[in-house]
PDB file of N, H, CA, C and O in Angstrom:
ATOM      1  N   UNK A   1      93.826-133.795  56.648  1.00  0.00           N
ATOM      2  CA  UNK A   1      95.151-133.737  56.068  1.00  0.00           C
ATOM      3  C   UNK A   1      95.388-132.354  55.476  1.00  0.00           C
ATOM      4  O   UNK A   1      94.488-131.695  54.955  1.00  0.00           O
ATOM      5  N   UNK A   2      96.508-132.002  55.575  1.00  0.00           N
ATOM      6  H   UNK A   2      97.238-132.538  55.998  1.00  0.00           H
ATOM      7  CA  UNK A   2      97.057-130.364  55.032  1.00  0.00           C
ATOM      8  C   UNK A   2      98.489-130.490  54.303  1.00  0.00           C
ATOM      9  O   UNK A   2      99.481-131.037  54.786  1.00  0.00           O
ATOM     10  N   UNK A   3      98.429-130.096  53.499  1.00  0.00           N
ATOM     11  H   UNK A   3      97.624-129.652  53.107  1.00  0.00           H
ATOM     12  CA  UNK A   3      99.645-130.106  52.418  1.00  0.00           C
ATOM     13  C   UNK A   3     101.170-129.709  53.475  1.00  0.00           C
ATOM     14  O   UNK A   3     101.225-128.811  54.315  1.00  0.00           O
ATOM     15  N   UNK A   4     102.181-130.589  53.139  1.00  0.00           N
ATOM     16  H   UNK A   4     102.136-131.318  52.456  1.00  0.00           H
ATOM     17  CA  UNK A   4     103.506-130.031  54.144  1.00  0.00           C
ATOM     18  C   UNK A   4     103.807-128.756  54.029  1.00  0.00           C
ATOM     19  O   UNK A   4     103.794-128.114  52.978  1.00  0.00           O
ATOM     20  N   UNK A   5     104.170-128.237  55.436  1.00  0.00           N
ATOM     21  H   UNK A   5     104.181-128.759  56.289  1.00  0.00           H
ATOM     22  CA  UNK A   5     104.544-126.355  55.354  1.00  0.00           C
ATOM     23  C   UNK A   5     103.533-125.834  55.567  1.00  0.00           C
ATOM     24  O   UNK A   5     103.642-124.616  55.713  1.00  0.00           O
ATOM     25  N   UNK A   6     102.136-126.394  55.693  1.00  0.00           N
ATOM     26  H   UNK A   6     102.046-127.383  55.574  1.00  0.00           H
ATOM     27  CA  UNK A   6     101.026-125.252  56.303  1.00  0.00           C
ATOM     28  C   UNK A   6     101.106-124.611  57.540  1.00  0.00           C
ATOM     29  O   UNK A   6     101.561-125.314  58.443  1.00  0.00           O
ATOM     30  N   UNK A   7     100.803-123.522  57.816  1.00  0.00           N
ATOM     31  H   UNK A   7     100.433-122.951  57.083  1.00  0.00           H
ATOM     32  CA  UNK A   7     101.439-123.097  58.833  1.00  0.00           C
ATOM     33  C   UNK A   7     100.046-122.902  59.864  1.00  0.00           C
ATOM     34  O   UNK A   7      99.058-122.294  59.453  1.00  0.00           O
ATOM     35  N   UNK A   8     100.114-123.537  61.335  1.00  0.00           N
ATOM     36  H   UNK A   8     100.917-124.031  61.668  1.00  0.00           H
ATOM     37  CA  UNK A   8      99.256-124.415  62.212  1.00  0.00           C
ATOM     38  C   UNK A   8      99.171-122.993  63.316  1.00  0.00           C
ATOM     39  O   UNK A   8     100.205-122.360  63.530  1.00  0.00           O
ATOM     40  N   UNK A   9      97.952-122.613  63.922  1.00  0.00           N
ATOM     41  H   UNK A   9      97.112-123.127  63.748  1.00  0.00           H
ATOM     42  CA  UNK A   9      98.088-121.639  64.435  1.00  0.00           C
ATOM     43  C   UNK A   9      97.383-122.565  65.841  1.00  0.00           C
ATOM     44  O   UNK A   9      96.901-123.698  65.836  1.00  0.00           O
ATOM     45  N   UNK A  10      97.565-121.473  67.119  1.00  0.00           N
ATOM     46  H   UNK A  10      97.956-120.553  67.123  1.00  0.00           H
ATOM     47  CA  UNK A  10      97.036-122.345  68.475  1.00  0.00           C
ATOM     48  C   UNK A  10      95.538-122.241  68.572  1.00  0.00           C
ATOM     49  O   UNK A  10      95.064-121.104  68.572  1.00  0.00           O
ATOM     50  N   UNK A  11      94.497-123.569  68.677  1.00  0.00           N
ATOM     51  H   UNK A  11      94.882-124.492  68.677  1.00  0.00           H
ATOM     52  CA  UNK A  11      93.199-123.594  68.398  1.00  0.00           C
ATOM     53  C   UNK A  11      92.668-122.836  69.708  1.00  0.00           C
ATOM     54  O   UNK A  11      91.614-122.201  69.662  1.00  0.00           O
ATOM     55  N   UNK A  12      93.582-122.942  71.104  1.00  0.00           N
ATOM     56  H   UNK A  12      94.438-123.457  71.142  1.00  0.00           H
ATOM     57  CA  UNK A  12      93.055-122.476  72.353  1.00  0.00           C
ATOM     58  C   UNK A  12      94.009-121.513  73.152  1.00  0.00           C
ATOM     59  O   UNK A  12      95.121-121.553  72.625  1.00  0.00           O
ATOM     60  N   UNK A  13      93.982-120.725  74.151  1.00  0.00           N
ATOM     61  H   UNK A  13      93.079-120.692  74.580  1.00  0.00           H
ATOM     62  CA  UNK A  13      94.457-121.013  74.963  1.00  0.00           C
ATOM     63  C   UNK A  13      95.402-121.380  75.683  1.00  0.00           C
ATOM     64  O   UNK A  13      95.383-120.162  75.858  1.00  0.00           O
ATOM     65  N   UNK A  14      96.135-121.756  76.228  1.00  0.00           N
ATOM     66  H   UNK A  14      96.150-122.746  76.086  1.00  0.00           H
ATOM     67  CA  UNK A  14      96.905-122.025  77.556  1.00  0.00           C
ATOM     68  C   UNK A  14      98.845-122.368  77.248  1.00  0.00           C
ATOM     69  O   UNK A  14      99.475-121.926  76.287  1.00  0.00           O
ATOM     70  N   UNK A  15      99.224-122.954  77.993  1.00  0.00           N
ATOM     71  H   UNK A  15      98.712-123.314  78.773  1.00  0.00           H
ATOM     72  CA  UNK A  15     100.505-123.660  77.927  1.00  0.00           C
ATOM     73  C   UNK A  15     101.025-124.393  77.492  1.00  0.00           C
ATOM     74  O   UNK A  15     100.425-125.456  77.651  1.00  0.00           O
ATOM     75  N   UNK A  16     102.360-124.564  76.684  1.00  0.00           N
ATOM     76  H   UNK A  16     102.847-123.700  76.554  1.00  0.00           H
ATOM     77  CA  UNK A  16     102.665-125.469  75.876  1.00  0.00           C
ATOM     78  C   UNK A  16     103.477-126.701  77.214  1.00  0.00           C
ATOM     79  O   UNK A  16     104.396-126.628  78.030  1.00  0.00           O
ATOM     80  N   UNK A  17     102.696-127.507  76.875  1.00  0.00           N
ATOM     81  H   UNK A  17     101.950-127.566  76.212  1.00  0.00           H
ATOM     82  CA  UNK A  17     103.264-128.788  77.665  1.00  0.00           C
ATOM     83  C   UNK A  17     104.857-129.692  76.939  1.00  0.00           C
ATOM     84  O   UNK A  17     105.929-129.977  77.473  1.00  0.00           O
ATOM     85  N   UNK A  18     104.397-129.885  75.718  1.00  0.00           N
ATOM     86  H   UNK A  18     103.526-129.654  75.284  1.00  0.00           H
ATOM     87  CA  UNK A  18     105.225-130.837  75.124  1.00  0.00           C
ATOM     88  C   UNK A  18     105.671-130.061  73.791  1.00  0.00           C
ATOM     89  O   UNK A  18     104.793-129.323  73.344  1.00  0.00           O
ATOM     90  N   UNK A  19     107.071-130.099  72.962  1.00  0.00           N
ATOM     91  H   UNK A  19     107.784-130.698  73.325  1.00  0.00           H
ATOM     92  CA  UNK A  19     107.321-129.089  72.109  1.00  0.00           C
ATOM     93  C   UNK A  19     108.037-130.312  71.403  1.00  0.00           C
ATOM     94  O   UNK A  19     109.164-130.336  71.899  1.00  0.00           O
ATOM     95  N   UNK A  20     107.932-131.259  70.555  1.00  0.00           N
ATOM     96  H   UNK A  20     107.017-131.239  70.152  1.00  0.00           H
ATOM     97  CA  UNK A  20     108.315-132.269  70.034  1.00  0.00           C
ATOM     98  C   UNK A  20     109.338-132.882  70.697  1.00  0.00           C
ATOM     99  O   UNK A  20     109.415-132.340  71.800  1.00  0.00           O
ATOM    100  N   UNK A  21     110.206-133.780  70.582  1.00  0.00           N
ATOM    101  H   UNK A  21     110.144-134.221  69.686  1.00  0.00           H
ATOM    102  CA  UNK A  21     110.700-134.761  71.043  1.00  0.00           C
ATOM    103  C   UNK A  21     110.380-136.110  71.833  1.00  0.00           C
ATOM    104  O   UNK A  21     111.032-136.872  72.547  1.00  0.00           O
ATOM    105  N   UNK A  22     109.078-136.043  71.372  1.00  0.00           N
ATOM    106  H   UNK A  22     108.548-135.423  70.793  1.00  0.00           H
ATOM    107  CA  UNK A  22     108.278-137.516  71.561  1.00  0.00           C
ATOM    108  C   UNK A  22     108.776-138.398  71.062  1.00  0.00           C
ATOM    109  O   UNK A  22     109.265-138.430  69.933  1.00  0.00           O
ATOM    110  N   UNK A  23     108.682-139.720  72.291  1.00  0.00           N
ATOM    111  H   UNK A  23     108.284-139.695  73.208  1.00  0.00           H
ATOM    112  CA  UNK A  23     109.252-141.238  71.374  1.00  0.00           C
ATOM    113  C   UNK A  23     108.532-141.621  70.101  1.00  0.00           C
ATOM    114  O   UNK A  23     107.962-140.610  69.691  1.00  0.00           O
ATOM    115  N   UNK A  24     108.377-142.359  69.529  1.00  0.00           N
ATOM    116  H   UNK A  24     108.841-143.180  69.862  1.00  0.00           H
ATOM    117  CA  UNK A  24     108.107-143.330  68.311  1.00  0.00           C
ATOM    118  C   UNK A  24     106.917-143.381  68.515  1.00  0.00           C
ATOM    119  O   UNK A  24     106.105-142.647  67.953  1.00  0.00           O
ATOM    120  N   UNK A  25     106.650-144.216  69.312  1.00  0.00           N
ATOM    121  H   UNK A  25     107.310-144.813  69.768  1.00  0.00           H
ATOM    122  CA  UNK A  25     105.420-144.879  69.792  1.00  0.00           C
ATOM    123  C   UNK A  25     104.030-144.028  69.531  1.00  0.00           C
ATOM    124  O   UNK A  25     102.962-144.508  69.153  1.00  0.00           O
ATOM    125  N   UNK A  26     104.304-142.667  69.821  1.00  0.00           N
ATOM    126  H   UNK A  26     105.172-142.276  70.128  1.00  0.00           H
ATOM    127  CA  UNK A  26     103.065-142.164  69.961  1.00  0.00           C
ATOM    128  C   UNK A  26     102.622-141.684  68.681  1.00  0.00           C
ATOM    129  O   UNK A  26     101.731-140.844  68.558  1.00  0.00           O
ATOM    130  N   UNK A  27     103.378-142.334  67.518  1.00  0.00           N
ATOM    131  H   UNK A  27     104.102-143.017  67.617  1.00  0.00           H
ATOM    132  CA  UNK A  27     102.962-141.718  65.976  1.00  0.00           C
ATOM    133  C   UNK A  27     102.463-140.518  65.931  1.00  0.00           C
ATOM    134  O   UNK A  27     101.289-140.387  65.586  1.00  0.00           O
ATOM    135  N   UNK A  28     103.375-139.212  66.325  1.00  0.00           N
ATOM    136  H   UNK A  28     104.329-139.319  66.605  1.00  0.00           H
ATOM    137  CA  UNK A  28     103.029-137.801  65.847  1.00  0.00           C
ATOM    138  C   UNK A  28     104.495-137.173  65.497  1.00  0.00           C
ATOM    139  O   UNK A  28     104.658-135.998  65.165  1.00  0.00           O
ATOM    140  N   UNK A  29     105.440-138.051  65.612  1.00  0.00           N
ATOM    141  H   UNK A  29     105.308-139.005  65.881  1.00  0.00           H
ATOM    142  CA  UNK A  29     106.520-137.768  64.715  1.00  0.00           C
ATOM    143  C   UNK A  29     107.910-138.665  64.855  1.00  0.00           C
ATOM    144  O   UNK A  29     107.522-139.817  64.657  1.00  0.00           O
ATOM    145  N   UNK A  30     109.133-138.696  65.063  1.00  0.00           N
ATOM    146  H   UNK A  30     109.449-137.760  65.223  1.00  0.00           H
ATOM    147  CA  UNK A  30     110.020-139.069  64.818  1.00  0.00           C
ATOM    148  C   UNK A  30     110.540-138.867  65.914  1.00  0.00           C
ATOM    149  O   UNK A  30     111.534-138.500  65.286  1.00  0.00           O
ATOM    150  N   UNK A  31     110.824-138.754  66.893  1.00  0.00           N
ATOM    151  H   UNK A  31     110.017-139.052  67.403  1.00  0.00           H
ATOM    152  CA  UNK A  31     111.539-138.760  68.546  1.00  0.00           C
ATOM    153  C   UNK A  31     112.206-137.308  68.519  1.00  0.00           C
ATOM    154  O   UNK A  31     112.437-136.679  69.552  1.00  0.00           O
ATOM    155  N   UNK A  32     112.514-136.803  67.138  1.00  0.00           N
ATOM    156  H   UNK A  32     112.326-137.313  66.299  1.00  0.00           H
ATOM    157  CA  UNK A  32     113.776-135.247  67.302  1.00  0.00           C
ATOM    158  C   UNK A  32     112.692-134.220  68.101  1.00  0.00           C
ATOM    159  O   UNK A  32     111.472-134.357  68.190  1.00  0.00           O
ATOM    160  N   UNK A  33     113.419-133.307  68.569  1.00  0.00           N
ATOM    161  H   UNK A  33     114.410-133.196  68.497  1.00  0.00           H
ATOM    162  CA  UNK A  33     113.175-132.376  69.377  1.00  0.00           C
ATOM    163  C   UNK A  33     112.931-131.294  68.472  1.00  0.00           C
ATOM    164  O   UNK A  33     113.854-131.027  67.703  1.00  0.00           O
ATOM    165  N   UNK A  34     111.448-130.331  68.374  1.00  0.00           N
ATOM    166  H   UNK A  34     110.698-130.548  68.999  1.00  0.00           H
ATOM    167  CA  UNK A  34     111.566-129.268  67.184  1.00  0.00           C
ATOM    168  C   UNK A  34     110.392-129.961  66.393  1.00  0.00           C
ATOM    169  O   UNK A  34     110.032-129.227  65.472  1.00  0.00           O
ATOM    170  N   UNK A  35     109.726-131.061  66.450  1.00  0.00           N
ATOM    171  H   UNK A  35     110.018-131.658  67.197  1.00  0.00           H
ATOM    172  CA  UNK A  35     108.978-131.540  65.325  1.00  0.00           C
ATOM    173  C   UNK A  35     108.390-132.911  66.510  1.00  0.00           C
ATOM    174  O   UNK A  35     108.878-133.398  67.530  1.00  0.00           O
ATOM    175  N   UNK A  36     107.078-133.171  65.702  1.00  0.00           N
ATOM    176  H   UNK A  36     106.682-132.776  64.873  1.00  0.00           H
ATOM    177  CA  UNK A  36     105.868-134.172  66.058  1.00  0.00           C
ATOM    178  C   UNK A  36     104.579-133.432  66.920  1.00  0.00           C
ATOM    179  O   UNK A  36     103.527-132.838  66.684  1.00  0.00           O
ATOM    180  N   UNK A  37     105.540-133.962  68.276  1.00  0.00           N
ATOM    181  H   UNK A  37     106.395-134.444  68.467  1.00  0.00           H
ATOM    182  CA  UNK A  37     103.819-133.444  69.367  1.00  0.00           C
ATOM    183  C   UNK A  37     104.061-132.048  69.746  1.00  0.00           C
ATOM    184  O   UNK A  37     105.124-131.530  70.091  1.00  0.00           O
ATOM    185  N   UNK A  38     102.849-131.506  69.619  1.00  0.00           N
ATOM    186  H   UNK A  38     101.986-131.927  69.339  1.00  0.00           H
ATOM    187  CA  UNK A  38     102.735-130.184  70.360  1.00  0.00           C
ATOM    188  C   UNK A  38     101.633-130.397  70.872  1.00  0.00           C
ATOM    189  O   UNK A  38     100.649-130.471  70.136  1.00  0.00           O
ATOM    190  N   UNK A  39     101.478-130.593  72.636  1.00  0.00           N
ATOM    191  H   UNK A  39     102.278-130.533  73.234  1.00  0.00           H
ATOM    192  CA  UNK A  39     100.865-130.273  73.317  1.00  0.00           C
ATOM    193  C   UNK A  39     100.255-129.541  74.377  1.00  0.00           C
ATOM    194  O   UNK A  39     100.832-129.575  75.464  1.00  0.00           O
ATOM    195  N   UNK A  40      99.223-128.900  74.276  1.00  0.00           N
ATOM    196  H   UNK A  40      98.755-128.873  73.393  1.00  0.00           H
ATOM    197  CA  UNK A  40      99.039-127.238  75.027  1.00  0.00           C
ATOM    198  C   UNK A  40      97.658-127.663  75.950  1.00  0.00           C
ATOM    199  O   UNK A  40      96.662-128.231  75.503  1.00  0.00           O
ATOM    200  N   UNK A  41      97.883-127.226  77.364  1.00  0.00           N
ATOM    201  H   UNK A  41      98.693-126.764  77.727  1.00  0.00           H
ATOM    202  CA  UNK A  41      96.915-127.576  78.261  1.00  0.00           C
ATOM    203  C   UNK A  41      96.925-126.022  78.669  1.00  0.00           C
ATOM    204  O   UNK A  41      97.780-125.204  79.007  1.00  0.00           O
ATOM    205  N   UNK A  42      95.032-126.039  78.391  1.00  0.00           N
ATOM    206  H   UNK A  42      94.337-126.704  78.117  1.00  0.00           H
ATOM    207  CA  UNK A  42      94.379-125.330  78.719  1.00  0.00           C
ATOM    208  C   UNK A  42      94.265-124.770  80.403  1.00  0.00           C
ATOM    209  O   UNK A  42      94.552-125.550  81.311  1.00  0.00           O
ATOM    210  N   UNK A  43      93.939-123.737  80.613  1.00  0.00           N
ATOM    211  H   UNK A  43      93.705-123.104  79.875  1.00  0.00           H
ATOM    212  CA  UNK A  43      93.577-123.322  82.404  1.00  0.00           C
ATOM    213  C   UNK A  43      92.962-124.497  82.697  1.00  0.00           C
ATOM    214  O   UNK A  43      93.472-125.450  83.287  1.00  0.00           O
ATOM    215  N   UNK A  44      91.709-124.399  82.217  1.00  0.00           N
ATOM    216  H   UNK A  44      91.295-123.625  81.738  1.00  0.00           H
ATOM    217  CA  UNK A  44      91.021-125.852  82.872  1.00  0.00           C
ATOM    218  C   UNK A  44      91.413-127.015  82.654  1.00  0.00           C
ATOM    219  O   UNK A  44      90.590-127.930  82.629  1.00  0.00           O
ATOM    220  N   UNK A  45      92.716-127.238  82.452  1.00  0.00           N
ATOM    221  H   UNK A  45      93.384-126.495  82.472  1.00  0.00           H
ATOM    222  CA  UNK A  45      92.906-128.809  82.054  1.00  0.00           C
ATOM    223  C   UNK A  45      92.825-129.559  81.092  1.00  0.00           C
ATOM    224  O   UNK A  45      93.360-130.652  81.277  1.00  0.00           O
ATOM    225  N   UNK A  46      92.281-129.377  79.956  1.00  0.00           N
ATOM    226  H   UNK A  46      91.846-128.489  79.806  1.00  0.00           H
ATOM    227  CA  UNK A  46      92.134-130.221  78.758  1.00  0.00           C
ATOM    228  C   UNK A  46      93.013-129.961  78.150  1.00  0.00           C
ATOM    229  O   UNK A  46      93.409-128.796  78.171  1.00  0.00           O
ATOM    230  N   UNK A  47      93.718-130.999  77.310  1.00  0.00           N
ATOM    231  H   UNK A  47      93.396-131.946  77.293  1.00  0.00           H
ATOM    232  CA  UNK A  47      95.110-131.325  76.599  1.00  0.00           C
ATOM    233  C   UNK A  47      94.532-130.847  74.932  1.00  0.00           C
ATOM    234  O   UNK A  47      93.456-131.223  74.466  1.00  0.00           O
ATOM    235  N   UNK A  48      95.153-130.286  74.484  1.00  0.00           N
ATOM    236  H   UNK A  48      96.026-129.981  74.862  1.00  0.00           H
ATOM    237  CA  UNK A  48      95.145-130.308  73.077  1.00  0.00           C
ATOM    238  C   UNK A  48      96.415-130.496  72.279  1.00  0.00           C
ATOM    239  O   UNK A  48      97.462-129.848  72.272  1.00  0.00           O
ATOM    240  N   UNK A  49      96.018-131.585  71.598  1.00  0.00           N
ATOM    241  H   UNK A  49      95.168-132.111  71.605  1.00  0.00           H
ATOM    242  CA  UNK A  49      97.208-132.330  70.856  1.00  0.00           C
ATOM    243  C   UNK A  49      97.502-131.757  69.209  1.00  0.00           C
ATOM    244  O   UNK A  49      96.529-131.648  68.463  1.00  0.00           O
ATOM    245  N   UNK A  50      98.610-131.475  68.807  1.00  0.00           N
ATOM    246  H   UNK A  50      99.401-131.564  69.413  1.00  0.00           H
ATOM    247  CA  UNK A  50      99.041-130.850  67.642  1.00  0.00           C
ATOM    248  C   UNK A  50      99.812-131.822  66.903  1.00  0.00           C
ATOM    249  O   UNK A  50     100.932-131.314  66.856  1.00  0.00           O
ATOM    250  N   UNK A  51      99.867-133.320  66.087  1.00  0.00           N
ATOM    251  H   UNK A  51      98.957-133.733  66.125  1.00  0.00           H
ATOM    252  CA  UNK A  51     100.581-134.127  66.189  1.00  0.00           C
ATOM    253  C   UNK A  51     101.100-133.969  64.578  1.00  0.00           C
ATOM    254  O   UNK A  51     100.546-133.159  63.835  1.00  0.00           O
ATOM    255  N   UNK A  52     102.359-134.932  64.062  1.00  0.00           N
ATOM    256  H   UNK A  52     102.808-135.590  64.666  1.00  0.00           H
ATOM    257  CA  UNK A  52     102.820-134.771  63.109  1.00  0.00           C
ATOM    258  C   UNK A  52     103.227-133.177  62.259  1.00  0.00           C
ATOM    259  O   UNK A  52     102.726-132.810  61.196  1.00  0.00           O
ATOM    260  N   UNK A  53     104.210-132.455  63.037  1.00  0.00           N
ATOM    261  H   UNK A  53     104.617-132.754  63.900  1.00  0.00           H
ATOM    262  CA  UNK A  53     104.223-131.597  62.987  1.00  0.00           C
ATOM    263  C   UNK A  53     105.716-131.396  62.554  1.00  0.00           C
ATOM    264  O   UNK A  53     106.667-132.015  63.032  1.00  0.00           O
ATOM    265  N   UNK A  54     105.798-130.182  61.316  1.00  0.00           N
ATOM    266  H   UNK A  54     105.026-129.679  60.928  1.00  0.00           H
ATOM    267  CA  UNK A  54     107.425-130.585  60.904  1.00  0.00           C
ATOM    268  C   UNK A  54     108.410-130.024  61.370  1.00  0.00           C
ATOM    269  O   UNK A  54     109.578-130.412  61.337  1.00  0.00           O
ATOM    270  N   UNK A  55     107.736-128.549  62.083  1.00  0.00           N
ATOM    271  H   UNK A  55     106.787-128.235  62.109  1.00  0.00           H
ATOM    272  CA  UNK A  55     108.508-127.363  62.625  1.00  0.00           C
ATOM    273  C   UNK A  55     107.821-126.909  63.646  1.00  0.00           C
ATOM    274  O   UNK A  55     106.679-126.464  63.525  1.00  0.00           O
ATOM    275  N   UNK A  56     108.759-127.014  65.275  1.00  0.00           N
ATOM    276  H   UNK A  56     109.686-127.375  65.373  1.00  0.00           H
ATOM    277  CA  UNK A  56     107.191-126.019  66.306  1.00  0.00           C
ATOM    278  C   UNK A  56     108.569-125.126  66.654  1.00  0.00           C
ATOM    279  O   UNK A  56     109.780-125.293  66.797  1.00  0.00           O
ATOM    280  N   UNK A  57     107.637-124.147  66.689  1.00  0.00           N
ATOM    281  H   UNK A  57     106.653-124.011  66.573  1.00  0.00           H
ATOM    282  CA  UNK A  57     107.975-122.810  66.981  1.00  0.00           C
ATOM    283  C   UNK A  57     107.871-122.133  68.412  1.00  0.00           C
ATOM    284  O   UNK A  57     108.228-120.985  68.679  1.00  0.00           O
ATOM    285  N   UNK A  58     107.388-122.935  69.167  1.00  0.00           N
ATOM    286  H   UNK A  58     107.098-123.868  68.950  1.00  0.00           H
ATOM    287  CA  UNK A  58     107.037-122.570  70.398  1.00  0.00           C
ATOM    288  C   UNK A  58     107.834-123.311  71.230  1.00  0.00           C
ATOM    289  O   UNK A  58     108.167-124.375  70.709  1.00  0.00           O
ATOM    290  N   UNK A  59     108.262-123.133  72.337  1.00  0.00           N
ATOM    291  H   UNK A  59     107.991-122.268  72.760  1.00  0.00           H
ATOM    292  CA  UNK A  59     108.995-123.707  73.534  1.00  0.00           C
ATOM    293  C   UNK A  59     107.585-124.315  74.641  1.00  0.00           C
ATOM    294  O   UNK A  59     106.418-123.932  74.559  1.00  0.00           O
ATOM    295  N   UNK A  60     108.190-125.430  75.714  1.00  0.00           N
ATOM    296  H   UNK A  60     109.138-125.741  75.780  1.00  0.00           H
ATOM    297  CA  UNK A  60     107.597-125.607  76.828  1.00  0.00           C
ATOM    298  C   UNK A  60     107.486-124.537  77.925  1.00  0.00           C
ATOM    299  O   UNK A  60     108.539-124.085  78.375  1.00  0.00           O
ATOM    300  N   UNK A  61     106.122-124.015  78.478  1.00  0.00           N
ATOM    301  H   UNK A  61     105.266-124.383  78.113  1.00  0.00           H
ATOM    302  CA  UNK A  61     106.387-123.490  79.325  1.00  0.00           C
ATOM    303  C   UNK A  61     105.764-122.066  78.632  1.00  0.00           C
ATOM    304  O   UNK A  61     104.980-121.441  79.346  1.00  0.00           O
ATOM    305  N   UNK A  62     106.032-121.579  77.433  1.00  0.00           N
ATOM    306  H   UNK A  62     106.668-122.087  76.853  1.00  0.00           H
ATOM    307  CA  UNK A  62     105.394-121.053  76.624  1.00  0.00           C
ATOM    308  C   UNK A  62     103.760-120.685  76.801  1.00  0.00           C
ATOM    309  O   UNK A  62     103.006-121.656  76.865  1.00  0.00           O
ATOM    310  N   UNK A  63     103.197-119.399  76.880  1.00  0.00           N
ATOM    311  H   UNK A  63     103.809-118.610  76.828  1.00  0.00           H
ATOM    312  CA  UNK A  63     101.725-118.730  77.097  1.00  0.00           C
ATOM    313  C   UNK A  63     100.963-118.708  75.709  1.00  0.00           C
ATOM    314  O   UNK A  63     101.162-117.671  75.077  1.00  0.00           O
ATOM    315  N   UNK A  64     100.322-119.423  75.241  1.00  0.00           N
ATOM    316  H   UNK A  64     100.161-120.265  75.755  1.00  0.00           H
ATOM    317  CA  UNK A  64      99.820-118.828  73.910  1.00  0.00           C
ATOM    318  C   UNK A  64      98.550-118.541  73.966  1.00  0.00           C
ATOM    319  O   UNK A  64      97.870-118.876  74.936  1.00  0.00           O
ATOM    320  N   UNK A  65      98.114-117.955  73.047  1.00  0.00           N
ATOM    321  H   UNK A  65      98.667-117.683  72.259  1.00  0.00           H
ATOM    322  CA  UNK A  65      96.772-117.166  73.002  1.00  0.00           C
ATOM    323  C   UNK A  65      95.929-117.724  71.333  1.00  0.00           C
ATOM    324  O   UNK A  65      96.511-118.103  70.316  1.00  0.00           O
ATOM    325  N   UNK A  66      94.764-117.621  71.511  1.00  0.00           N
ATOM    326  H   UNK A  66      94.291-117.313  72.336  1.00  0.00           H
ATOM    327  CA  UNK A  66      93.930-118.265  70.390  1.00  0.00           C
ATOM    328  C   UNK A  66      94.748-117.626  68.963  1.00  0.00           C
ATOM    329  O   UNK A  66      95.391-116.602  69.196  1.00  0.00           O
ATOM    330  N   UNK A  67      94.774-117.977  67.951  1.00  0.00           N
ATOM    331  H   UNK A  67      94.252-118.809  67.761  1.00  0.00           H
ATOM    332  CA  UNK A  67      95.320-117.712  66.566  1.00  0.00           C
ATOM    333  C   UNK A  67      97.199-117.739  66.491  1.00  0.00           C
ATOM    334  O   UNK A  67      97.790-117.649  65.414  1.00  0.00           O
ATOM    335  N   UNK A  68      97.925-117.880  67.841  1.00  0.00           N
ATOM    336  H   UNK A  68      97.445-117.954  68.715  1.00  0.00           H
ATOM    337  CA  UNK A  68      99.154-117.455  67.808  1.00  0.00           C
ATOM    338  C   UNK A  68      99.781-118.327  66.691  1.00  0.00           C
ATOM    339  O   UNK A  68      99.334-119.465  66.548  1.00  0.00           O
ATOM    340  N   UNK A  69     100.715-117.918  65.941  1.00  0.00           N
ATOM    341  H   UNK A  69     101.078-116.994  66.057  1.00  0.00           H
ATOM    342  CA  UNK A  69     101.326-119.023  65.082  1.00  0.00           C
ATOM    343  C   UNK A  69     102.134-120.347  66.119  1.00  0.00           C
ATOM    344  O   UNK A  69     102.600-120.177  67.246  1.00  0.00           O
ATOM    345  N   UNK A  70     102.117-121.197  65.599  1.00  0.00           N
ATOM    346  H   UNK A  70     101.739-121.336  64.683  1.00  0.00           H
ATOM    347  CA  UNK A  70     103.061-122.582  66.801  1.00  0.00           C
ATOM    348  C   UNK A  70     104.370-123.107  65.656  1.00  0.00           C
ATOM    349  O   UNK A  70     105.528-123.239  66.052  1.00  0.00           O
ATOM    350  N   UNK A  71     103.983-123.352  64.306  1.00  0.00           N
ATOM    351  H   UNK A  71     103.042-123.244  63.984  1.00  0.00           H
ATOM    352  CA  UNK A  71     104.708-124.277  63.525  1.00  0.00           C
ATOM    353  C   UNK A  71     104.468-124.806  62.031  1.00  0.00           C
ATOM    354  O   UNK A  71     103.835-124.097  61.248  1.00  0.00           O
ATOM    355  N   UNK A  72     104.613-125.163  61.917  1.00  0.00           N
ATOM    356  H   UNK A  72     105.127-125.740  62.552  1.00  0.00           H
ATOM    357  CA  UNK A  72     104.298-125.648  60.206  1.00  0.00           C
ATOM    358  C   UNK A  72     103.782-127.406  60.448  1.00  0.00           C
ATOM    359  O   UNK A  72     103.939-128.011  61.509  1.00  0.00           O
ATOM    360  N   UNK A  73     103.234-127.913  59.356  1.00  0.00           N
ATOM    361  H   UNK A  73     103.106-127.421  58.495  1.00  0.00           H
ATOM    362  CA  UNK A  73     102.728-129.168  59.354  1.00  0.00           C
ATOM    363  C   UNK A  73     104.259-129.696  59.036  1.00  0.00           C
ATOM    364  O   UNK A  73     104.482-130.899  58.905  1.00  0.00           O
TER     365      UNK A  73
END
């Protein structure tokens, strides 16, 4: 857990897949677009999930590199 407003940098690597606007269901945020899932798949394939998230800063489609800033908790 991290106090709200911490600001979340990219742990890996690769492409942003998903930039919030996830349904309900997947409890990492509220369905709005801009906030919950951030998900970034690596070259090789592995998904890394960024969930409950209040602000992403990054778009789909998006290149990021290890330390880049993404968003706030």
């Amino acid at each position: 857990a991290m106090p709200r407003g911490t600001p979340l940098y990219s742990p890996v690597e690769g492409t942003v897949a998903v930039a919030g606007g996830t349904p309900f269901f997947t409890f990492y945020g509220n369905g709005a677009p801009g906030v919950g899932e951030l998900k970034i798949v690596t070259d090789d394939g592995n998904e890394v999930i960024l969930g409950h998230m209040g602000r992403i800063d990054v778009n789909v489609g998006d290149r990021l590199e290890v330390g880049q800033f993404v968003g706030l908790v």
